[in-house]
N, C-alpha and C positions, 0 to 999 in steps of 0.2 A: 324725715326728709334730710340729705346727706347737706352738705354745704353749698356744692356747685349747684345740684339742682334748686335751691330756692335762691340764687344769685342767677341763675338762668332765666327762672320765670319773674326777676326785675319785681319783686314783692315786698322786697324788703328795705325797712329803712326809710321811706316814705318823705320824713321830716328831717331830713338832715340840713342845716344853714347852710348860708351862703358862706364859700369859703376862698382867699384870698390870698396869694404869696404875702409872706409879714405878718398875717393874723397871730397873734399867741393864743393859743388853743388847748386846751383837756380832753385829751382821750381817753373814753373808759374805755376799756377790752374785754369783751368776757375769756379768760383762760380756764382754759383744761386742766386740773392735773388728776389723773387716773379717775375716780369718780366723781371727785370732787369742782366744784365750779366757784370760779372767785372775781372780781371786775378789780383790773389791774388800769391806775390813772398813767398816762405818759403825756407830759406837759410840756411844752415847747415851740418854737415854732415852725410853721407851714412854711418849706422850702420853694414846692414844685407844685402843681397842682394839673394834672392831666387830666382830663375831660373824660378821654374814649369815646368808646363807642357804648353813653350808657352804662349798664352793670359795669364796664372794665376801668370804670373813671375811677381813680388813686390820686393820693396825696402822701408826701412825703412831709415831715415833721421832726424836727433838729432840735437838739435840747441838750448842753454841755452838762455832764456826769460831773463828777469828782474827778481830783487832780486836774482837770482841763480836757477831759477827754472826753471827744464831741460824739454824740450817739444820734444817729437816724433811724430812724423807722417808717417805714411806707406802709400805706394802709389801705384798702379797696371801700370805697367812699360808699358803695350799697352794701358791705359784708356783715351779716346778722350779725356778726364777734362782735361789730360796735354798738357798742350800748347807746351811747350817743355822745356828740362834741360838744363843747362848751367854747364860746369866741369871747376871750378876757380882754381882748383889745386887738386894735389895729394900726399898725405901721405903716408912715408912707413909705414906698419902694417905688423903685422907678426901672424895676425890670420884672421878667415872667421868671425867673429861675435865680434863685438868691443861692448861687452856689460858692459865690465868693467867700459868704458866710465860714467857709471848710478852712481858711487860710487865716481868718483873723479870729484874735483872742482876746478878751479881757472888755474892757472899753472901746477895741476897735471893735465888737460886735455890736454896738448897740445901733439900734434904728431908733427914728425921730417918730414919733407916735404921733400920729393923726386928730387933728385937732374935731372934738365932735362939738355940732353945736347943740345948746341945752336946749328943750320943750320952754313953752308961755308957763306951762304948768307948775315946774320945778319951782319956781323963786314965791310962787302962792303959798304954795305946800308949807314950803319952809317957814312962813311970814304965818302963818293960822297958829301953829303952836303959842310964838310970843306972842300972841293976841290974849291969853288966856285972862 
């Protein structure tokens, strides 16, 4: 089965998370090269996030390379190529399209990360070991 057709019949990819302009994210790929297959990470974060219509729903994903030089990649959010995402955290953002991100370097790129609050559970967990 070719590409498009099992991204036509909307079957693939099932479990993909919820995803968010600001998330910082891991993308595995599965890549081609001649016969061989390998899952290539690309880590960075979530610019844009288009919905579509269904299968056409994409995300784009920013991540500064070496020297300073900013690299995008967009990706089709049901595409069998994706192995799967990983969401290492979340940034507050206060727009739909974090494209300003393209114009700042260094420290002006940074975003304010999203305060989570912890489970009851967490501070138990912790407290049972020094009980020993």
């Amino acid at each position: 089965m070719d590409l498009a057709a099992a991204i036509n019949k909307g079957k693939v990819n099932p479990k993909m998370p919820e995803l968010q302009p600001g998330d910082r994210v891991k993308v595995h790929t599965r890549i081609v090269e001649g016969d061989r297959e390998r899952i290539q990470v690309f880590q960075g974060t979530v610019m844009r996030l288009r919905k579509g219509k269904g299968v056409n729903a994409n995300f784009t994903v920013r991540r500064v390379a070496s020297h300073g030089i900013g690299v995008e990649r967009t990706f089709l959010l049901q595409s069998p190529r994706v192995e799967k995402i990983e969401v290492a955290g979340h940034s507050h953002v206060r727009r739909a399209q974090l494209y300003y991100l393209r114009g700042r370097r260094g420290k002006a790129a940074r975003m304010r990360e999203k305060r989570v609050v912890e489970s009851a559970a967490a501070p138990e967990a912790v407290a049972a070991p020094a009980e020993e």
